[in-house]
N, C-alpha and C positions, 0 to 999 in steps of 0.2 A: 504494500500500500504506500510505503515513501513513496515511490516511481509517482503516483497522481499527486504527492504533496508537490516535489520538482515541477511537476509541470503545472500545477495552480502556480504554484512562484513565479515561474520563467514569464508565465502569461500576465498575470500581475505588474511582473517587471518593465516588461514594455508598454502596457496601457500605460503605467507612469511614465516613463521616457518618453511617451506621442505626447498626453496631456505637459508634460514642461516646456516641451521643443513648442507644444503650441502657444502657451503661456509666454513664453521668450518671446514670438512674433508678436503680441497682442502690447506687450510692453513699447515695441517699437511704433507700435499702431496709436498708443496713447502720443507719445511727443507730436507725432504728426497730425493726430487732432489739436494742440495747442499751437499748432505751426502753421498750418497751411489748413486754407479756406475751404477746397477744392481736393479730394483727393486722388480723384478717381485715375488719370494718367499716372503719377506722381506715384503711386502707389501697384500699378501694374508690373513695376518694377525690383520689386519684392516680391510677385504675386502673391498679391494680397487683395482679398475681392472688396469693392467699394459700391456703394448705392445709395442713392437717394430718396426719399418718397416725402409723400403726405400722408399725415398724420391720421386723420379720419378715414376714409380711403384706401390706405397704404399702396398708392396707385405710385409707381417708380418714373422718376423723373428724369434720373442718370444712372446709369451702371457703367463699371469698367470693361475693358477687355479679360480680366480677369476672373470674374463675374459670371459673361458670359460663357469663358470657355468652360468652366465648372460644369454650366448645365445643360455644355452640348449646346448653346445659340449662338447669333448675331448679337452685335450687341444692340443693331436697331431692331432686332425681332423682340428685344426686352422690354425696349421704349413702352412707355404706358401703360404696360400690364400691371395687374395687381397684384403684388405679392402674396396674398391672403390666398389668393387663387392656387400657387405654385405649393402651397404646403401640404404634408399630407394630415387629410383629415384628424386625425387624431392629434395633431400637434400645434392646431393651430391657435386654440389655448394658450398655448406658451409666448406666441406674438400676442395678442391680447395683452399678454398680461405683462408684458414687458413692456408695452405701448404707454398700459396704465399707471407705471410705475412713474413714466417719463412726465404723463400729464398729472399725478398729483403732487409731481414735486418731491416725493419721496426717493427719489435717488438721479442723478445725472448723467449718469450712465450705466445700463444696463448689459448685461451678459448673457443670453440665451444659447441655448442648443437645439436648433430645428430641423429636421428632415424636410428638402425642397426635391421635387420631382424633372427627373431633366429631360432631354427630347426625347433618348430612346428609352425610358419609361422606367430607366432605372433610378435608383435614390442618392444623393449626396448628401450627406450630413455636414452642417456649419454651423460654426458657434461665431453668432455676430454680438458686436458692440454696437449698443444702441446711444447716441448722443444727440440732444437738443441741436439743429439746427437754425432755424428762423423761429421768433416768435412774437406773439401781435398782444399785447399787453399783458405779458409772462406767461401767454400760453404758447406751447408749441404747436408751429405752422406744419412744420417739416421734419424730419428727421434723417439723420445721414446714420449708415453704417459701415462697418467692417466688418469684412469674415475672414474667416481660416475654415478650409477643408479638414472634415474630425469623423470622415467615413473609415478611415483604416484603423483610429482609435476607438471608433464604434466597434468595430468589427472586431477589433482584437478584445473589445468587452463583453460581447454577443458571444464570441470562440472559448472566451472564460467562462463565462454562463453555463454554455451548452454544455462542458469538460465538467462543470461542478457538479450540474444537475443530471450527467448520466451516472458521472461516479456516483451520486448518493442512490440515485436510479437502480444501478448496480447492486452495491451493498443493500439497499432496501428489499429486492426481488431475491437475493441467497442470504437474507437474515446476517449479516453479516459488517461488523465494525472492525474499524481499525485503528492505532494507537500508535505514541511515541513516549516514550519517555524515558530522560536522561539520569544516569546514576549522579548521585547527591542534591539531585531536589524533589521534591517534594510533591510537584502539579505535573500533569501529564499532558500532551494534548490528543483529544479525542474526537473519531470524524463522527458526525451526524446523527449515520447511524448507532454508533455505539452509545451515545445517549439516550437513543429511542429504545436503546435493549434492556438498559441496565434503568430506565423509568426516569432518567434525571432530566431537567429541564436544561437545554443547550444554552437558552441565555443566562444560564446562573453562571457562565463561566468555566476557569480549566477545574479540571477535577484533584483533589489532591489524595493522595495514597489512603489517606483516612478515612475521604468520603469514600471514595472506592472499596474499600477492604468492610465497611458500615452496608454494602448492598451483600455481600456474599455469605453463605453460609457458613455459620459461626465455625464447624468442623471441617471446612477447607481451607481457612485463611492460613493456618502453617501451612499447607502444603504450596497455596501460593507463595507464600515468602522464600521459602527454600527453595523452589524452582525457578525465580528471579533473581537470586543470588549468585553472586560471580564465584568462581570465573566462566566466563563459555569464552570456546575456542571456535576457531574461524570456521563458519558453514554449520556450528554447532543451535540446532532449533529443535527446543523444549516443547513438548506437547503434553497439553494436560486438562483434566475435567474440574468442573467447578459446578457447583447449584447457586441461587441467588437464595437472599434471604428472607425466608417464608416468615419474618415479622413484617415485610416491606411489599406485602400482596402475592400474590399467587405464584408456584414453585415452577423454575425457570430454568433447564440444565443448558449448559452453554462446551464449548471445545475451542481452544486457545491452543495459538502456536507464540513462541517469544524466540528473537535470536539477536543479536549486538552488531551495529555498527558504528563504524568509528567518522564523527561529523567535525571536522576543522581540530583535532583532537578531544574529544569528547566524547565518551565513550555512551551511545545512544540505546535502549532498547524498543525493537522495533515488535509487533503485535499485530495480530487479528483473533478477533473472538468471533465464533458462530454461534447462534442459536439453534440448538439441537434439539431441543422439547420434544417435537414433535418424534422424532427416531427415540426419543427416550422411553416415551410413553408405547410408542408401540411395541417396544422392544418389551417394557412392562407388560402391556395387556396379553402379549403370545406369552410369556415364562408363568403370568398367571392364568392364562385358561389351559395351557399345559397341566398344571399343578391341580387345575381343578378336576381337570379331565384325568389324570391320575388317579386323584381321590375319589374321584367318581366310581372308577371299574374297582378298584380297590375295593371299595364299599359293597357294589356292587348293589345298588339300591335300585333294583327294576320294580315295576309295577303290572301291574295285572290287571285283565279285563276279561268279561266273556263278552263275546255279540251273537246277538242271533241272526237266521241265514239274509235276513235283510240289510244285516251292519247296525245296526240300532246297540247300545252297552246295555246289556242286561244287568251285572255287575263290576264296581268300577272299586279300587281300593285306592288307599292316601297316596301312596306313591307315585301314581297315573293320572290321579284328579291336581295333586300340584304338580307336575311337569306343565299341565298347561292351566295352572292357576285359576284352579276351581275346586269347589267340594263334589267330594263323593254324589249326594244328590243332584248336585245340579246336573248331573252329567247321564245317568239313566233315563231311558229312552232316545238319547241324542243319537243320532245317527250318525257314525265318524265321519263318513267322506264329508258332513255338514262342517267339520272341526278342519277340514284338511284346506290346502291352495288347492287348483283347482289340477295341476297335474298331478300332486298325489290322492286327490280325491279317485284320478281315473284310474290308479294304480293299485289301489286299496277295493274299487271296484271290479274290474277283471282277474286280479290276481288272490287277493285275500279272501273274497268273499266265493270264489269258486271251486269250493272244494279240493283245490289244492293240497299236496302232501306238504311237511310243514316246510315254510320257507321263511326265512328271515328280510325283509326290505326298509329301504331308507327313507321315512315318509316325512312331512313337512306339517304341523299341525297349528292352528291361531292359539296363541296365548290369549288368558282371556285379557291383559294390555294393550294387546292391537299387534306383536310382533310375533315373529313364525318362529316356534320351536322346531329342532333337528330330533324324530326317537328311532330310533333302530324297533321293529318291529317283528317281532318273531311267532309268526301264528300259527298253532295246527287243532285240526276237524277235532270235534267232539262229538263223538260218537255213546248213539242207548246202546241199550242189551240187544237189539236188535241188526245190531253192525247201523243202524242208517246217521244220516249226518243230521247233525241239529243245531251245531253250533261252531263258536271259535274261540278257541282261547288265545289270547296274544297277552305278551308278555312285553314290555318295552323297557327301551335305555336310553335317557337325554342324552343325546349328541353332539348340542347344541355348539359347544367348545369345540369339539376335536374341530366340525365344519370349519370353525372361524380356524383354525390353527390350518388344517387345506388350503381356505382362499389365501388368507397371509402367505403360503407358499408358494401357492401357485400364481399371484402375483411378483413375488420376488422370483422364483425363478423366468417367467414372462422377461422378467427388466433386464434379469441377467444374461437373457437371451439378446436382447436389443442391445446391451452394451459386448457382445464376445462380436460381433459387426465391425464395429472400431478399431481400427488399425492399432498401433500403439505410440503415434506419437495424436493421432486424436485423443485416445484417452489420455494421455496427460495436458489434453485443453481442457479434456471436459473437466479432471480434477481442478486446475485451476479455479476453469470458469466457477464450480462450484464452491472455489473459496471466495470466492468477488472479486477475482483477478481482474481488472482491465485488459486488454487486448495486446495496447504498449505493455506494458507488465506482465502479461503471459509471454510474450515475443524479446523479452531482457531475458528471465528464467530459461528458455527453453533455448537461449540462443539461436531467434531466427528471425524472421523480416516479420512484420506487421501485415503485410498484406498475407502471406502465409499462415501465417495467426487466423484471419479471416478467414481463408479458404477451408482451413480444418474444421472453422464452428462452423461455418454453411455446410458442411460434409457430415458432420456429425448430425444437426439439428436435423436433417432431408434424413438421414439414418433412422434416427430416433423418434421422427416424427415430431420434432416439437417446434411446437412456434413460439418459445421465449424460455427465457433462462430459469421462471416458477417451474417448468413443465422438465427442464433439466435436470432442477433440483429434484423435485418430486419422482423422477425416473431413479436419478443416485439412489436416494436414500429408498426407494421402496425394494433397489436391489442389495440394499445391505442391511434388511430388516432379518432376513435369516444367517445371518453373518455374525461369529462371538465379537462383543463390544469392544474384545481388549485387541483384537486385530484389525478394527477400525482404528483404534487410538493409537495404535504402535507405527 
């Protein structure tokens, strides 16, 4: 994550170096308002754009050649237009209100940054100086300005924008923060995301070890300490789990990489934390319907029923009436396939109820809550003294677990099917990608171009079927839901 700190900076650094170099010209544009009457030729010689107008109106009177060449015109194609006209709607606000400023005397010179529309329809950005020209009993008749061209220092503030808002974009879409912080102080600095993970308000400022170590679970913070502790050696990156602090809202597991580098000599620690919750809990809910599903056969708590030759329960015991959350009575006379979805309704009618030799099947029944129980059903004839059939007795075993413990797998196998596809230097984009790698940043790591960087996520994503980096993630972790957790971590 440094790599997008660098490059916020780098970008940063030249908006400032456009905004001074333009400031230095505006300084030169002041003396020549106290000098000269007329600026407009006089001043094409600096290219520096000049104009004239009127005040009410703002219908141009004069412009330079300078002016003109900005917006792709003549300079007599300027003559008389209105500049009100040339702005782009949204901005024209900003004339207004620097007009306003000039007529109530609250300032003598104004500063604006306007968007003007030029011949072949594209946009110019200029920050003009607004100054009193003529006026008819201290009101102003006219106004003169100056501009400076400030479309590449838009642009290079537009190209920061975009670079901030994908990175946090990023990080937002794979739950994912990133951090710095220097041995012997105290405050950290943390990107965006990483505040939205850990619940702390970004405008409160940098975070300091105190408050940080005040979110995590009282029974990690040694382990965090010790795993931040020097020394680490070169390429040497710590991995480690942490829970957040269940006094501080709802329990949150997260997965952390740390590893050192060395800034102007200062020895830095650099970070990403994931939110892993989500793999956590599923990882919980399979080890407990496992556990339950153990205990279940273990116990071996089947239940029993008789039906007669229409499927109706003749008699129904405790065991069979709570599988699907009901008493014994209510359930006599009921007719099962009434109990079942509608494919094991048809299933329990051709097969169970047809005098079949005994056979065991996997039928689907409503809870009386509204959701479908899994029982294993194992029915055979009951036969009088007569040899003739009369009945069924079925015996059942909730299921209901093991099912979910199948789909879980046979989802993650699916995923692990889509990612054995991937070549092997795509899977080492997709892992990236899944840490909130940027593009530049996967393309430093892997040592290779940026555009190649691209070409693998397009190749992957067409692979995997996915249209965005949620559906990436969501593919990863649902293939490392049957995966032991300690060789995810390792």
């Amino acid at each position: 994550m440094n790599e997008w700190a660098n490059i916020v900076l780098g970008k940063q650094m030249a908006a400032k170096q456009q905004d001074k170099n333009e400031r230095s010209i505006e300084k030169r544009i002041d003396v020549a308002h106290q000098s000269i009457a007329s600026l407009g030729t006089a001043l094409d010689e600096f290219e520096i754009a000049f104009i004239a107008m009127d005040v009410a109106t703002t219908r141009l009177h004069r412009v330079n050649q300078t002016f003109a060449k900005m917006l792709g015109c003549e300079v007599e194609g300027l003559q008389s237009l209105v500049l009100r006209d040339l702005i782009l709607d949204f901005a024209r606000a900003r004339l207004d209100s620097a007009l306003e400023c000039l007529l109530s005397g609250a300032k003598k010179k104004v500063a604006e940054e306007i968007p003007l529309k030029c011949s072949q329809g594209e946009t110019t950005w200029f920050r003009f100086t607004f100054v009193r020209a003529t006026e008819q009993n201290g009101v102003p008749l006219k106004v003169q300005a100056t501009a400076v061209d400030v479309t590449r220092r838009k642009a290079l503030e537009e190209e920061l924008r975009l670079t901030i808002d994908r990175f946090d974009s990023a990080q937002s879409n794979s739950r994912v923060g990133s951090w710095e912080w220097a041995f012997g102080k105290n405050s950290a600095w943390w990107s965006k995301q990483l505040y939205d993970l850990h619940n702390i308000d970004p405008t409160s400022g940098t975070v300091t070890y105190d408050e940080f170590i005040e979110t995590v679970d009282p029974n990690d913070r040694e382990m965090i300490a010790e795993v931040n502790q020097l020394p680490f050696s070169e390429g040497d990156i710590r991995r480690f789990r942490f829970a957040s602090n269940p006094a501080h809202g709802p329990r949150r597991h997260f997965m952390a990489t740390v590893g050192v580098t060395n800034v102007n000599g200062e020895v830095v620690r650099r970070g990403t934390t994931q939110d892993v919750t989500d793999q956590v809990e599923l990882l919980s809910a399979l080890e407990r319907s496992e556990r339950q599903f153990r205990e279940m056969v273990v116990s071996n708590t089947e239940g029993t029923a008789v039906l007669n030759l229409d499927g109706k329960l003749l008699q129904v015991d405790e065991n069979f009436a709570s599988m699907v959350g009901r008493q014994p009575s209510q359930l006599i006379g009921v007719n099962l396939c009434d109990l079942a979805d509608s494919e094991s309704a048809e299933l329990i009618d051709q097969r169970i109820l047809h005098r079949n030799p005994s056979e065991s099947r996997e039928v689907r029944l409503w809870h009386k809550d509204g959701h479908l129980v899994w029982l294993l059903l194992t029915c055979s004839p009951l036969l009088n003294d007569s040899k003739q059939f009369v009945g069924i007795q079925a015996s059942a075993l909730d299921i209901t677990h093991r099912k979910h413990v199948e789909l879980l797998s046979k989802r993650a196998a699916a995923a692990k099917t889509q990612l054995r596809r991937l070549t092997n230097r795509e899977r080492q984009v997709l892992e990236l990608i899944v840490e909130g790698r940027m593009n530049k940043v996967i393309a430093n790591r892997l040592d290779i171009s940026e555009k190649t960087v691209e070409r693998h996520r397009s190749n992957l994503m067409k692979k995997l079927d996915a249209h965005s980096v949620a559906q990436l993630v969501k593919i990863w972790l649902t293939a490392e839901i049957m995966s032991p957790w300690s060789n995810h971590a390792s």
